[in-house]
VODO-450007 format. One record per residue: residue number from 1; x negated, y, z negated of N, C-alpha, C in turn. Coordinates in pm, whole numbers, always signed. Layout:
N
+-----+--------+--------+--------+--------+--------+--------+--------+--------+--------+
: num :    n.X :    n.Y :    n.Z :   ca.X :   ca.Y :   ca.Z :    c.X :    c.Y :    c.Z :
+-----+--------+--------+--------+--------+--------+--------+--------+--------+--------+
: NUM :      X :      Y :      Z :      X :      Y :      Z :      X :      Y :      Z :
...
+-----+--------+--------+--------+--------+--------+--------+--------+--------+--------+
END
This chain:
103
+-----+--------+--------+--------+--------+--------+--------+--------+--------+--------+
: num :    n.X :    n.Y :    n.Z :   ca.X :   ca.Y :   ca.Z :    c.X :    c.Y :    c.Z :
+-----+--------+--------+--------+--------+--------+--------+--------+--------+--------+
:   1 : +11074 : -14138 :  +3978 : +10968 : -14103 :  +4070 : +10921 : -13961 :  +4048 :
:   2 : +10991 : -13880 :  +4014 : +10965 : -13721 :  +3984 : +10857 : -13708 :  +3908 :
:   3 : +10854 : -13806 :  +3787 : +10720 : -13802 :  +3707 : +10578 : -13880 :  +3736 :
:   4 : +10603 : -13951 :  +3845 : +10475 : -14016 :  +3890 : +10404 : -13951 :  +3953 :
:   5 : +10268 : -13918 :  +3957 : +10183 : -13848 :  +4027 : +10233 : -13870 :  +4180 :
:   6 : +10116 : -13778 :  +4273 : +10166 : -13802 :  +4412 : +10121 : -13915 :  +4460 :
:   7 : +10003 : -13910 :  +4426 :  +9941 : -14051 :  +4486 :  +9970 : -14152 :  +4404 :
:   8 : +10023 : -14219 :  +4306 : +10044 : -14303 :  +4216 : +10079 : -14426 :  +4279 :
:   9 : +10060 : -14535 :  +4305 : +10037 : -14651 :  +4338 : +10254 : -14719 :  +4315 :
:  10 : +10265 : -14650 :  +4263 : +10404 : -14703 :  +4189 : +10506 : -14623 :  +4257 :
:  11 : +10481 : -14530 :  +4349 : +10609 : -14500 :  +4435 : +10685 : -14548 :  +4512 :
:  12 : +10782 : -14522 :  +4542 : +10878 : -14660 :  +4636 : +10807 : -14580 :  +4775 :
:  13 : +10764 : -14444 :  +4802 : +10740 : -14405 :  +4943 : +10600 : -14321 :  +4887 :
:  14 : +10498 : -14334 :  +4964 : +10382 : -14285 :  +4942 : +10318 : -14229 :  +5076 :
:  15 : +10237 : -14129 :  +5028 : +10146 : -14086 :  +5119 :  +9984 : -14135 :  +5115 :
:  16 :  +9925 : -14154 :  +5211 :  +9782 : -14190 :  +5225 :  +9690 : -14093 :  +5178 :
:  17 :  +9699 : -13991 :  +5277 :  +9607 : -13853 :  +5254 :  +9716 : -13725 :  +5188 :
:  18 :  +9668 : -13685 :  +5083 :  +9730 : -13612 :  +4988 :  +9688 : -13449 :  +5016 :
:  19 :  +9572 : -13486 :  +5118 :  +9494 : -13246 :  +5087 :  +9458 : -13347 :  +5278 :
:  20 :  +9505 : -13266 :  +5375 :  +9439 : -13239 :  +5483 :  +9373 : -13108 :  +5488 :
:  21 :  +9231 : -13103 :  +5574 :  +9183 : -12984 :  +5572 :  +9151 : -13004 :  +5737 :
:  22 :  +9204 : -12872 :  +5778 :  +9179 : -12845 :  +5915 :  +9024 : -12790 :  +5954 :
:  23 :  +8955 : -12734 :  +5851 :  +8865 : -12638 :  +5849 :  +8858 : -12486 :  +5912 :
:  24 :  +8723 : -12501 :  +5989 :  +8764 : -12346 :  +6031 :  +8800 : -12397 :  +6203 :
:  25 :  +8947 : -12330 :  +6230 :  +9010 : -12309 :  +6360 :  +9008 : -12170 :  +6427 :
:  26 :  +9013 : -12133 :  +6548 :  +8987 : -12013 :  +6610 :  +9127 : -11992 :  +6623 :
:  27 :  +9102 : -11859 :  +6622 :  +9250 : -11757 :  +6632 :  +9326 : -11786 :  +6721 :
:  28 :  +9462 : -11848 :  +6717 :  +9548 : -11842 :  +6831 :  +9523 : -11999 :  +6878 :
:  29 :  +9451 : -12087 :  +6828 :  +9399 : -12196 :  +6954 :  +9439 : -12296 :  +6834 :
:  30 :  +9504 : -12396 :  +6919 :  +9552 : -12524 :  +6797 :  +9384 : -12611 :  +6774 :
:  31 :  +9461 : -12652 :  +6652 :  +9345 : -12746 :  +6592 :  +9345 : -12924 :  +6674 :
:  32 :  +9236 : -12985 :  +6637 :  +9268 : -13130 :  +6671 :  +9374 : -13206 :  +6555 :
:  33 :  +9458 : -13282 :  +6621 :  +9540 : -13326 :  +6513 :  +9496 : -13397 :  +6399 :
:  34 :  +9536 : -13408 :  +6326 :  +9474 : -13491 :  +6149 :  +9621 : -13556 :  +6156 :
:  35 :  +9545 : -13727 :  +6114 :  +9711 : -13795 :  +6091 :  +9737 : -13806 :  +5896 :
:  36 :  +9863 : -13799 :  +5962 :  +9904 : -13840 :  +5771 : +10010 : -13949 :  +5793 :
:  37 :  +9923 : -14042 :  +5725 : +10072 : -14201 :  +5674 : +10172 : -14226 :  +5581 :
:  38 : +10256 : -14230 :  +5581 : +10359 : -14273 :  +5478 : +10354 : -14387 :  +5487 :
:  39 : +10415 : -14453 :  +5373 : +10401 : -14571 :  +5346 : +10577 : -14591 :  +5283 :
:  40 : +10660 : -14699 :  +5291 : +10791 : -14738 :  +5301 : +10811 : -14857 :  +5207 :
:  41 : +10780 : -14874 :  +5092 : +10762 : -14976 :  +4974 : +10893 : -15022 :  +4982 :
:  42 : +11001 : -14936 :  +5023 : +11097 : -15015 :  +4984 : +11200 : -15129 :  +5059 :
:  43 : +11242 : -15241 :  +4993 : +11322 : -15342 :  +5095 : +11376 : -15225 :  +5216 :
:  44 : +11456 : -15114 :  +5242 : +11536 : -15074 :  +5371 : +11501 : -14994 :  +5414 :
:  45 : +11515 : -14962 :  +5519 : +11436 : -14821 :  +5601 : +11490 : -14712 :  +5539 :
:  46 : +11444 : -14583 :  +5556 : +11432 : -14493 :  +5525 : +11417 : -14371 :  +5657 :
:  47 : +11527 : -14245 :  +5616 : +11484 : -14138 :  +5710 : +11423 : -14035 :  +5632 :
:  48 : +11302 : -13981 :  +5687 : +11219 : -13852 :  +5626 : +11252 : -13756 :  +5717 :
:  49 : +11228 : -13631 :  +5679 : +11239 : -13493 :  +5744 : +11141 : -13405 :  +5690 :
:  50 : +11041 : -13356 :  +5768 : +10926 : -13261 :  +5672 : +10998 : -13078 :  +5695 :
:  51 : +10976 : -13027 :  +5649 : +11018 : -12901 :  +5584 : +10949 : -12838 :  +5633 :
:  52 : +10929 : -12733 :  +5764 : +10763 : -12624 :  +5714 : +10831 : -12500 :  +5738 :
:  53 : +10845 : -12433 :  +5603 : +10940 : -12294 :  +5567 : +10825 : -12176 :  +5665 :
:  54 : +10883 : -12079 :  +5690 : +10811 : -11993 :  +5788 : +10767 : -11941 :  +5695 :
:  55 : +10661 : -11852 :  +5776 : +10495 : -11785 :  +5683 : +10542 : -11646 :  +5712 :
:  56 : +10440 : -11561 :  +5683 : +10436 : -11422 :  +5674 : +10299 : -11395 :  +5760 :
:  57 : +10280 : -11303 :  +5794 : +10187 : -11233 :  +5875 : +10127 : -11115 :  +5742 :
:  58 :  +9994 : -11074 :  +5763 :  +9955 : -10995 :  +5714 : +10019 : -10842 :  +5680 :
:  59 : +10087 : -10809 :  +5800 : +10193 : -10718 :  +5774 : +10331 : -10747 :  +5691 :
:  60 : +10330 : -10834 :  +5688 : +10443 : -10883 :  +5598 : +10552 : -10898 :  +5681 :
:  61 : +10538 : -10979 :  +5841 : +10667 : -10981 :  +5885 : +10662 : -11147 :  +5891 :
:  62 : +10787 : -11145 :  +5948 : +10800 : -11336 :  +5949 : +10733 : -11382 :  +6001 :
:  63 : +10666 : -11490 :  +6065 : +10606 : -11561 :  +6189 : +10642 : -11681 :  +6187 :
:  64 : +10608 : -11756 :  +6284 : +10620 : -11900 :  +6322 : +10539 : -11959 :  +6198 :
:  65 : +10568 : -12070 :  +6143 : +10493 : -12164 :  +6078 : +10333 : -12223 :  +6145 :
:  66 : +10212 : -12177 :  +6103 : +10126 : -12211 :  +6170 : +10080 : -12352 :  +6188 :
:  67 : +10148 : -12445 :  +6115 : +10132 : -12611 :  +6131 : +10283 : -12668 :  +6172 :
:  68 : +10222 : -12798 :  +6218 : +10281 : -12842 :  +6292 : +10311 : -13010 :  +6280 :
:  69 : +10410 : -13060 :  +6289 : +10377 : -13173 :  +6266 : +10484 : -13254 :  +6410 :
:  70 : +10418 : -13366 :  +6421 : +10472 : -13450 :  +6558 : +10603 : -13479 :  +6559 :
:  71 : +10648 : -13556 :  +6461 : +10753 : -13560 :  +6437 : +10832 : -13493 :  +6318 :
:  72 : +10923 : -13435 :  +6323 : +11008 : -13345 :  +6205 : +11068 : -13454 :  +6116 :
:  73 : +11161 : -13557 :  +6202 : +11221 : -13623 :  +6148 : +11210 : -13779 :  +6218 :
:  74 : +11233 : -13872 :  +6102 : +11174 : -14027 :  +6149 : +11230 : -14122 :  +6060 :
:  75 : +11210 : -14236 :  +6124 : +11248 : -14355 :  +6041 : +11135 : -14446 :  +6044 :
:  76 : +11150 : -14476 :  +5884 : +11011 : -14551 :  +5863 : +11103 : -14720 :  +5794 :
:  77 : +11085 : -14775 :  +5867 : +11114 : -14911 :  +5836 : +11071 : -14998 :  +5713 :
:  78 : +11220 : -15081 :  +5664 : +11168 : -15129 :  +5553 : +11024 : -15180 :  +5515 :
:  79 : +10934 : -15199 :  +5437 : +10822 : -15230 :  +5402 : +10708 : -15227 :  +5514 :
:  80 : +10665 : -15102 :  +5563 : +10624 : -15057 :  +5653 : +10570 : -14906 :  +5653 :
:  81 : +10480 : -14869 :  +5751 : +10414 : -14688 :  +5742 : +10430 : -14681 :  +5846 :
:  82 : +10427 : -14543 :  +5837 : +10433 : -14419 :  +5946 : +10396 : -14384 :  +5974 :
:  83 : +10326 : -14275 :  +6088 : +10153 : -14205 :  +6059 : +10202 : -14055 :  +6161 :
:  84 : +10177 : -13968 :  +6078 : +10244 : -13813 :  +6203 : +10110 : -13748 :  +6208 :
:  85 : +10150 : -13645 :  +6316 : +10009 : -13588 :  +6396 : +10049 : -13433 :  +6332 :
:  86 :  +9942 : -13407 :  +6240 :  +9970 : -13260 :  +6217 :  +9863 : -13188 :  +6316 :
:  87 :  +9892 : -13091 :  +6353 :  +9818 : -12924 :  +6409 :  +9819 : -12830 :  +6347 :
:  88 :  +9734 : -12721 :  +6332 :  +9735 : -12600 :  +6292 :  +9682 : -12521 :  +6382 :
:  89 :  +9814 : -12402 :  +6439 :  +9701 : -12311 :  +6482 :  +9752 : -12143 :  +6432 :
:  90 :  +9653 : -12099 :  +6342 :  +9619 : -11980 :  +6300 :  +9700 : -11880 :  +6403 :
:  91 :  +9776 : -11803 :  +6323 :  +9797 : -11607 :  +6385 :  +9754 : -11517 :  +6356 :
:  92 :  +9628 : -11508 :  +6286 :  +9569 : -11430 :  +6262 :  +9443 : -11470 :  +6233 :
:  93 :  +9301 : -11378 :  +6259 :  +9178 : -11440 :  +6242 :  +9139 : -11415 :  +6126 :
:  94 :  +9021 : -11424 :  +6077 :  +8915 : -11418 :  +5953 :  +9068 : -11406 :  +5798 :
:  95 :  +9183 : -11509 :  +5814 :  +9308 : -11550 :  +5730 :  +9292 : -11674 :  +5702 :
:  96 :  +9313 : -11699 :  +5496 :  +9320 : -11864 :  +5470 :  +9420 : -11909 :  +5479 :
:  97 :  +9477 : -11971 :  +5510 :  +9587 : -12052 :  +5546 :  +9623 : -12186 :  +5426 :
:  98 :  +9732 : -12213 :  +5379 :  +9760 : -12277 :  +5265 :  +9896 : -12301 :  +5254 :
:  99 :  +9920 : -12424 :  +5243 : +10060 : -12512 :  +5270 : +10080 : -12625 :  +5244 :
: 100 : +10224 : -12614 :  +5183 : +10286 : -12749 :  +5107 : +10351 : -12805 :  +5180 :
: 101 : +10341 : -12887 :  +5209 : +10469 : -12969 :  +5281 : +10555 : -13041 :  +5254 :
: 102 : +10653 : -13044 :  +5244 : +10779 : -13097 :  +5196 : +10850 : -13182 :  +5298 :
: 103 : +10843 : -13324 :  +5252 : +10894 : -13403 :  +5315 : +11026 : -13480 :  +5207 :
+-----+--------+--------+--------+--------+--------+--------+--------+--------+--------+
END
């Protein structure tokens, strides 16, 4: 699986939407949620856990992760999808924001 693209039709677990874009969000104020589906190809369920490593602030100190997702961790049932509610809300204004997510 390491060598199959992300979206590749041939994964045992897939994602639907590959680039969410929040657009432009106001400072401090969450976004409307954007869903993202997994998909569970394989005969037995499966537990996921998404990852969102903390960010940096313009000053260079730590901050909260500015996205968000509904559930962290889940079970997606044999041959079956999932669908989580991401948010973003910005800590700083006129800042691009850019993130991998690791599930």
């Amino acid at each position: 699986e390491m060598f199959l693209e992300n979206d590749s039709t041939f994964r045992d677990v897939s994602i639907q939407q590959q680039f969410i874009d929040f657009n432009f969000c106001e400072y401090g104020k969450s976004s409307e949620g954007q869903s993202m589906t997994l998909e569970n190809k394989l005969p037995y369920k499966i537990e996921v856990r998404f990852v969102l490593p903390s960010a940096e602030n313009s000053q260079g100190e730590e901050v909260k992760n500015p996205f968000s997702v509904s559930e962290l961790t889940a079970i997606i049932d044999a041959k079956s999808t999932k669908s989580f509610d991401l948010k973003f809300r910005p800590f700083e204004p006129d800042y691009y924001f850019f993130q991998i997510l690791q599930c």
